[in-house]
N, C-alpha and C positions, 0 to 999 in steps of 0.2 A: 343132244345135251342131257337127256333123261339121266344116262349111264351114269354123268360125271356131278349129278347135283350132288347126292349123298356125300361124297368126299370133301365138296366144300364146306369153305367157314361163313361166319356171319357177314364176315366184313367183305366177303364176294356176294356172296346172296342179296345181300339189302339192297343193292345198287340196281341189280336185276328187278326187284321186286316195289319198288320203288317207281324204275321206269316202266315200268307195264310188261315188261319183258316174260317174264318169268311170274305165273299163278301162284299162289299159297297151294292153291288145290291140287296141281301138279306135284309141287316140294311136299307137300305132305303125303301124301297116295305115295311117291318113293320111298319116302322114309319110314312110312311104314310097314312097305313093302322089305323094305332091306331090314328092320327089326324082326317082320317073321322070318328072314330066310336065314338069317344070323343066330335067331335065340337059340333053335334047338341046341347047338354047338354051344355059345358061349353062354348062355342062363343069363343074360344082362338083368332081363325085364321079368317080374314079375307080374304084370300086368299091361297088357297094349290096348290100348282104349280107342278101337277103330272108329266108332260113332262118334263120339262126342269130340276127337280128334276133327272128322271130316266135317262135322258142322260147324267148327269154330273157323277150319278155312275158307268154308264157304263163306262165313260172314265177312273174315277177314277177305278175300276176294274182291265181294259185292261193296264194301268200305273202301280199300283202295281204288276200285273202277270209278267210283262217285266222286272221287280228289280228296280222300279223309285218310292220306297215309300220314300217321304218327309218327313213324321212327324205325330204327334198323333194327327191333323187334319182331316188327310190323308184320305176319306171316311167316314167320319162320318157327320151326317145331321144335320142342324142347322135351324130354322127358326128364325126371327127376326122382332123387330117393326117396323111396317109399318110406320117409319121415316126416315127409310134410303134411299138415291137415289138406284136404281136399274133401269143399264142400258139397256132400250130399254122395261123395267115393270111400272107397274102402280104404282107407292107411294102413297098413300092415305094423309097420316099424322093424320087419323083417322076421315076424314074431309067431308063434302058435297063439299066444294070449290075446292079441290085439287082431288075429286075422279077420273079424267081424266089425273090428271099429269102425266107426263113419263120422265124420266130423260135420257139425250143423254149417259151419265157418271155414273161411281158405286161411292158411296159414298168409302171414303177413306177406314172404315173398312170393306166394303162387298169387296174390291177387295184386302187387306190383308184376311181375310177369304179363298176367293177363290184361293189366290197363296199358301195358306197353305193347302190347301185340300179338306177345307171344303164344302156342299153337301145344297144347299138353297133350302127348303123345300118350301118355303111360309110366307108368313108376317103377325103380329100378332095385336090382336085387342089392343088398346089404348085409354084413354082418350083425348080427340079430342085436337089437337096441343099439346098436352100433358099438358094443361091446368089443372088439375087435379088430383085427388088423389084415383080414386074412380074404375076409367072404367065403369062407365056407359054409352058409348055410345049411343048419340041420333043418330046416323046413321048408327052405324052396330050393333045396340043390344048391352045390357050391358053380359061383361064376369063375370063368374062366378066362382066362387073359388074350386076347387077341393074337399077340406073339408068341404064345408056344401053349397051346390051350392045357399041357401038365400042370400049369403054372398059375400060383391066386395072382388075381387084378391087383392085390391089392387090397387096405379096407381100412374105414368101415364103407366108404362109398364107394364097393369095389365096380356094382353095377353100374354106374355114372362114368366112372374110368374106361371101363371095357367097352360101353355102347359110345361114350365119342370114340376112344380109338378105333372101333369097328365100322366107323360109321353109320351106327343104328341110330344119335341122333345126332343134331346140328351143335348144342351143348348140352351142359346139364347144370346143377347143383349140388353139393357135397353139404356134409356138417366136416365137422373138424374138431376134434375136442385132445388129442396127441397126435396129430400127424394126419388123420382121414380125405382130407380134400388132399393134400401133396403126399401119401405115400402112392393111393394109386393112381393119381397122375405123372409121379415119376415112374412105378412100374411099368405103366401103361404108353410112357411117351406121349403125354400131351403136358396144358398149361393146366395148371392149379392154383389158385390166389387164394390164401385166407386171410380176409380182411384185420384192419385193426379190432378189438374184442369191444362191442358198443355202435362199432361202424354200420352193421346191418341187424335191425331186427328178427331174434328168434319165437317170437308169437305166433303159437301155433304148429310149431317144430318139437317132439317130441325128446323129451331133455336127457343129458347121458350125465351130463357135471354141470351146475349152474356153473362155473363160476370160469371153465374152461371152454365150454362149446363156441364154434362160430360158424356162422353161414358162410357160402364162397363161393365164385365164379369154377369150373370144369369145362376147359374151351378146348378148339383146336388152334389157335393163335390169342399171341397176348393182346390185340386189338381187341377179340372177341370176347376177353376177361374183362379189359375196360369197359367195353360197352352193356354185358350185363350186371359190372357191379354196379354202373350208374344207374340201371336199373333199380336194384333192389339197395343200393345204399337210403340210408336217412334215420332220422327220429321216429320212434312208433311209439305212442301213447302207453300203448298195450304192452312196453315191453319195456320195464323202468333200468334195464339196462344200456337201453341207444342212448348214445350221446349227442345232444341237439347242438350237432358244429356243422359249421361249410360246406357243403360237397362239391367238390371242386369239377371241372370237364374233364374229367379224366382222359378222353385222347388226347386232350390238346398236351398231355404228357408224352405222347409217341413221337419220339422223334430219335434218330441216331446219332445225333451230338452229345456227348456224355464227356468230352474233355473236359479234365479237371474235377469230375466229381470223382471222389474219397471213398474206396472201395476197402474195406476192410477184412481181415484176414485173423481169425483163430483156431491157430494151431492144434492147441492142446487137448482140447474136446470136441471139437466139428473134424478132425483129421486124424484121428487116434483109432486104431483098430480098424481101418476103411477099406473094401476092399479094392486090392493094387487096379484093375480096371478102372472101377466106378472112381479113388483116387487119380486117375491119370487122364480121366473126362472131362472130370473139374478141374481136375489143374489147366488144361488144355481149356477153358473154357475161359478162365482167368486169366490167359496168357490172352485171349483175346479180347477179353473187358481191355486188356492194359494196352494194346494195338489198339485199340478207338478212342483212346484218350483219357482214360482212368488210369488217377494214381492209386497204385495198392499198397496197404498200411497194415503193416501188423499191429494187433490187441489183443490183451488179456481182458478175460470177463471170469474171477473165479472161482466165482460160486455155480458154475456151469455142471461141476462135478456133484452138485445134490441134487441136480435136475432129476434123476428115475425114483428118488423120495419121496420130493415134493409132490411129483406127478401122481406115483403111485397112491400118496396116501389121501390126493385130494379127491382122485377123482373113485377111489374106491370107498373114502366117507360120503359124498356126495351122491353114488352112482347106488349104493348099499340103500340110502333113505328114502329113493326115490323108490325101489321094486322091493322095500321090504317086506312090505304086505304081501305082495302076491308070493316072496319065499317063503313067508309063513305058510301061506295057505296053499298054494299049489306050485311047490317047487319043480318039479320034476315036470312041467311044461314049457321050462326053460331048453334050450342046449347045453350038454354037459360040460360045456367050455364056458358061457356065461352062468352057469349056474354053479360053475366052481368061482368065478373071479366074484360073485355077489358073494356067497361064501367067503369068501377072506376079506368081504368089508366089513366082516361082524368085527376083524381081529384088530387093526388099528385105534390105539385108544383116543380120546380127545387131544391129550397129547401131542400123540403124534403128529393131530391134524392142524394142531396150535404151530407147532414147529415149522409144519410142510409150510403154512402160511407165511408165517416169520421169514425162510428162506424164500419164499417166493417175494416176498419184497426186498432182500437184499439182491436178489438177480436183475432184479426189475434196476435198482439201483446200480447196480453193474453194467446193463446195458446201457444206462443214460448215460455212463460215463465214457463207456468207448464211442458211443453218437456223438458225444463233443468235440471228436477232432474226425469223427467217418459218416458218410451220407446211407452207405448202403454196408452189409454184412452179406458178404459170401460163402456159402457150405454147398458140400453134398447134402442130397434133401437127402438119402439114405447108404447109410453104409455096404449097402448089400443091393445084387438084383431079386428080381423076381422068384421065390422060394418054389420049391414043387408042392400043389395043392396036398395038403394033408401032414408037412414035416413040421416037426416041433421045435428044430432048430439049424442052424445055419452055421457054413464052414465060411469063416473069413481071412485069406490067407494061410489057411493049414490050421487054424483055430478055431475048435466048434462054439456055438455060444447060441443064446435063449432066441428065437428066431421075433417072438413080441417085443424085447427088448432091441432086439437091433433095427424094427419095424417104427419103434417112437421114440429111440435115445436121440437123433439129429432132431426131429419137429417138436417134440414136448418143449423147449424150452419155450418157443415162441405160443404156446397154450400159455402157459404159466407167468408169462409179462403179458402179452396181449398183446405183442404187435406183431405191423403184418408180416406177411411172408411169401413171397412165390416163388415156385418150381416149374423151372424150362427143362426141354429136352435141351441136353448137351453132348450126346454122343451114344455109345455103345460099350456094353460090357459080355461079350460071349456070346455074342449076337441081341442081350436083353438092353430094352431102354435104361438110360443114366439120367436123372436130374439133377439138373444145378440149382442153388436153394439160394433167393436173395431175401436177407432181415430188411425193414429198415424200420424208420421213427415211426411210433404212434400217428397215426390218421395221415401216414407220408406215403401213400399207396401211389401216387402219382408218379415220386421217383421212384421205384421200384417197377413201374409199369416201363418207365421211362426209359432205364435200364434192363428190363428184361426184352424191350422191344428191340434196341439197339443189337442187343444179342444175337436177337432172332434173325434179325437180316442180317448178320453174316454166317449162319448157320444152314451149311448145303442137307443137311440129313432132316431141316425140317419140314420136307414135303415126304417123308418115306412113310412109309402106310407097312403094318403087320404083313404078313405072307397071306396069313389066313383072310383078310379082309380083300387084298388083292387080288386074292382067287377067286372070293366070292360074290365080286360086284355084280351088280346087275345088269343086264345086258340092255 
């Protein structure tokens, strides 16, 4: 069984480990075993934390032998981006500046993690402050994508992307502030969920845009997104952005009856410039929301079209106040890609940033409108596959264009309202993964889970694993 742990998901494991079947001690000695035999190739991990990893299974072990198993958690190993505080660890934030920080305190969801069970392998490579869309790392090497290692994961959380796809871990955790949890989880072919904006506390999480970030599930199934956002969902004191609402059982949202729910369809800006594959995924993906018993509804939203404005000038006034200091004073320990985007947050005037806001509430208002007659919103999470590590821009249908821009033109809007969004595998484009991107209502993650699960069970390509990972399991 050794062989085939790594490739499982949560919602297999727990059951195993649970019943006594299956040790923490065991799954974790794999997984770390498959993290070093992986990295050299893909640069997931910046940091693989064998000790403190194997001490926490043993505890966890010695817990479950005694009858004190908690939850589906419970033993299983998780790494995560190197953005979260880890207390008494080194947090990088993917950075030359911060590579010595050490935080006194665990960031909000690594110590819900750890009261749930779960097993911190080590912290994963990023695009630096999570500036980014690409993970190319000028300071730990650029990470490489599973399926066709020329190729970024994906980013900012391209390490989290690549180490599930790879099976380096069981899941992980993304920020998200334009697209970061769902681009490289659709590059990547797995699940990516970005919660409603308030749904999960960022306390402790090193900030890119107050007003955009969000924390998020990085699964290999949408079970396994249910079960860590229940995790890490709720109120935090510490973080006067969470919203003190309900949190519902989120499996009890898994189910494949979706007859009658209202699946909505915009044309004009989620389908516009697409490339013809990744366009024929989604469709194909929609055609079978509609075979399970969704009606599908066209909608206008249309102020859709100031979406790379608003985004731009929010999160470059936002992202510019947070690292001014250090471009005052030691600019050039930046990467010269975040160190040119910190640079052009000098140039946006208040203005502008008055405006980007103003639109972001008439979109917000736009979306509330098409929700009143749809349950869920359907897009491509990206117009494009997976880019070659290092290009500045992308050819979509015979048309070149800004390769950042077509990386967060589909995910920005859902930054910019704040509601949630998940990204399923749906098929293939040239052999690269395709994701399908479901909107739905503020703190309505349930349907959306509920619907993306239905999805998944009839989807035959969602047990397909990269070449690369294939080749190199463990024997």
């Amino acid at each position: 069984m050794r062989k085939d742990l790594a490739s499982k998901s949560i919602e297999e494991l727990a059951p195993l480990i649970a019943s006594k079947q299956l040790s923490p001690v065991e799954l974790t000695q794999t997984m770390l075993e498959q993290a070093e035999a992986f990295n050299p190739e893909i640069n997931a991990f910046i940091r693989i934390d064998v000790e403190t990893a194997m001490e926490s299974a043993k505890q966890a072990e010695l817990d479950i032998m005694n009858g004190n198993y908690i939850g589906p958690l419970h033993g299983i190993p998780m790494a995560l981006k190197d953005i979260f505080f880890l207390k008494g660890q080194v947090s990088t934030m993917g950075s030359k500046i911060h590579k010595d920080f050490v935080a006194d305190y665990d960031a909000t969801v690594v110590s819900k993690l750890k009261q749930a069970g779960a097993i911190m392998t080590g912290t994963l490579n990023m695009h630096e402050y999570a500036w980014g869309g690409t993970t190319n790392n000028p300071h730990y090497g650029p990470c490489r994508n599973p399926w066709d290692t020329e190729r970024i994961p994906g980013g900012s959380s391209g390490g989290s992307g690549a180490a599930v796809a790879a099976d380096m871990t069981i899941a992980s955790l993304g920020t998200d502030t334009a697209g970061s949890i769902r681009i490289p989880s659709s590059i990547c072919g797995i699940v990516g969920l970005k919660p409603t904006h308030g749904r999960v506390s960022k306390y402790g999480c090193f900030p890119l845009s107050w007003s955009l970030d969000h924390i998020g599930p990085m699964t290999k199934t949408v079970t396994d997104a249910a079960i860590v956002l229940q995790a890490i969902a709720g109120y935090d004191e510490n973080d006067p952005t969470t919203l003190d609402a309900a949190i519902p059982a989120y499996t009890d949202f898994l189910t494949e009856d979706i007859k009658g729910m209202v699946i909505g369809i915009e044309e004009d800006y989620y389908f516009h410039n697409i490339d013809e594959g990744v366009a024929a995924a989604v469709r194909k993906g929609i055609e079978t929301l509609k075979a399970l018993g969704a009606e599908i509804k066209p909608v206008s939203i249309p102020h859709l079209k100031h979406t790379m404005f608003a985004e731009y000038v929010t999160i470059l006034g936002e992202s510019g106040a947070i690292h001014h200091n250090n471009m005052k004073l030691r600019p050039l320990d930046f990467g010269e890609d975040v160190r040119l985007a910190l640079g052009l947050a000098e140039l946006p005037t208040a203005v502008d940033y008055v405006m980007g806001q103003q639109l972001r509430r008439k979109l917000i208002q736009d979306f509330d409108e098409a929700f009143r007659s749809i349950d869920v919103l359907v897009t491509p999470t990206l117009p494009i596959v997976a880019p070659k590590i290092g290009a500045n821009t992308s050819i979509v249908n015979g048309i070149e264009s800004d390769v950042t821009d077509d990386l967060i033109r589909l995910t920005s809007p859902s930054n910019l309202t704040g509601l949630p969004s998940l990204t399923i595998p749906c098929g293939f484009s040239n052999g690269l993964p395709v994701g399908l991107q479901l909107i739905g209502k503020a703190l309505d993650e349930g349907t959306l889970l509920k619907a993306g699960y239905a999805f998944e069970r009839t989807n035959e390509l969602r047990f397909t694993k990269p070449i690369f990972a294939s080749a190199m399991k463990l024997n």
